[in-house]
N, C-alpha and C positions, 0 to 999 in steps of 0.2 A: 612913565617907566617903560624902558623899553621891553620887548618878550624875549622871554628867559629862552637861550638857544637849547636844544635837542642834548647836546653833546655834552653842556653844562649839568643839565636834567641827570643825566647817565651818570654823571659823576659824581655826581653829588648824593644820587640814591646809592650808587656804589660803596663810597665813601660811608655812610649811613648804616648801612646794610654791613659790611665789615664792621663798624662799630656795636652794632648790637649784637649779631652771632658770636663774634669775639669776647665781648661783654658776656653775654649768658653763657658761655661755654668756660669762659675761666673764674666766675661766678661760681661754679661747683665745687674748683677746687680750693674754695676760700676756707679756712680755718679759723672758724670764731676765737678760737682762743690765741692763737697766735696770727692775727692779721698780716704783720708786716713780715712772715714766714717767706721768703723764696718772692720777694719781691711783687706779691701779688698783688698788691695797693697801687702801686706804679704802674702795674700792666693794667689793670682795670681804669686809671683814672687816659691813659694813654685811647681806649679805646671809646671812653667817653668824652675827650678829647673829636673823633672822628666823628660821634655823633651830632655833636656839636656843630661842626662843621658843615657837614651833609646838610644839615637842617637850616643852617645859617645860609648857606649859596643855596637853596630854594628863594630864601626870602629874600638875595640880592645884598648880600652883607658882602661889600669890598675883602674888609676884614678876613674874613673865612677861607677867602679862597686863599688866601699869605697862609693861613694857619694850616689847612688842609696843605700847603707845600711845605712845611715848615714839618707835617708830619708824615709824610709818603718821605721827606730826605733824611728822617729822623732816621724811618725802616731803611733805607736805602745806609748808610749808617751802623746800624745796628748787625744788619744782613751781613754787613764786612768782615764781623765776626763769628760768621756762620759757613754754610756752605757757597761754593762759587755759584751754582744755580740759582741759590736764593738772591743772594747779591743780586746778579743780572737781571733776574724779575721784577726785583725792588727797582732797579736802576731803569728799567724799560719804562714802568711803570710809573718812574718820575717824570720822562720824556711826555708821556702821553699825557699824565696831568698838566706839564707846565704847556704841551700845544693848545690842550684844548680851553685852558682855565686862562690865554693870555692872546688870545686870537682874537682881532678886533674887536666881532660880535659880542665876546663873551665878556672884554673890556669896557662893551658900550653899555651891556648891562648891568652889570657892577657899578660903572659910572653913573647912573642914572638912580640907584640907589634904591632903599626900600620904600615900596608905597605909603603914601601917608595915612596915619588915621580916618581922617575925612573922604577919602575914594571907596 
């Protein structure tokens, strides 16, 4: 297996780190009794989504990094519905993932895949 580059690292705890703040902070306003209130089920599973991710491109999951783009264009997306600022942030932010999640290095690692049991 190849070494997981720097810039992968940052992304992926990034990614991670979004998913769990986001997670505990819309966690509070969950309503036992009415769950699927104000679409809180869907933001929460969106965020655990991210963690997912984060966690997965440590371990060199191909997979993850498509999902982890799949979810930065989701917000980039969603953001269109919002203000222009948010947008452009989402949208920068998609740039920066697909450079740094699709740069040879970070391709050789993915390609190389997760360590096996027996190492």
């Amino acid at each position: 297996m190849s070494r997981r580059p720097l810039s992968v690292t940052a992304i992926s705890l990034l990614i991670a780190a979004a998913g769990v703040v986001g997670f505990a902070y819309h966690l509070t306003k969950l309503n036992v009794r009415h769950p699927f209130q104000n679409d809180l089920v869907w933001v929460e599973l969106v965020r655990l989504i991210a963690i997912v991710c984060g966690v997965c491109m440590l371990r060199g999951r191909n997979w993850a990094r498509w999902l982890a783009m799949a979810w930065i264009g989701f917000h980039v997306v969603v953001s269109g519905f919002h203000s222009f600022p948010e947008l452009a942030i989402h949208g920068v932010l998609f740039v920066v993932f697909a450079y740094v999640l699709f740069r040879p290095r970070a391709t050789e690692y993915f390609r190389s895949g997760p360590p096996s049991p027996t190492q």
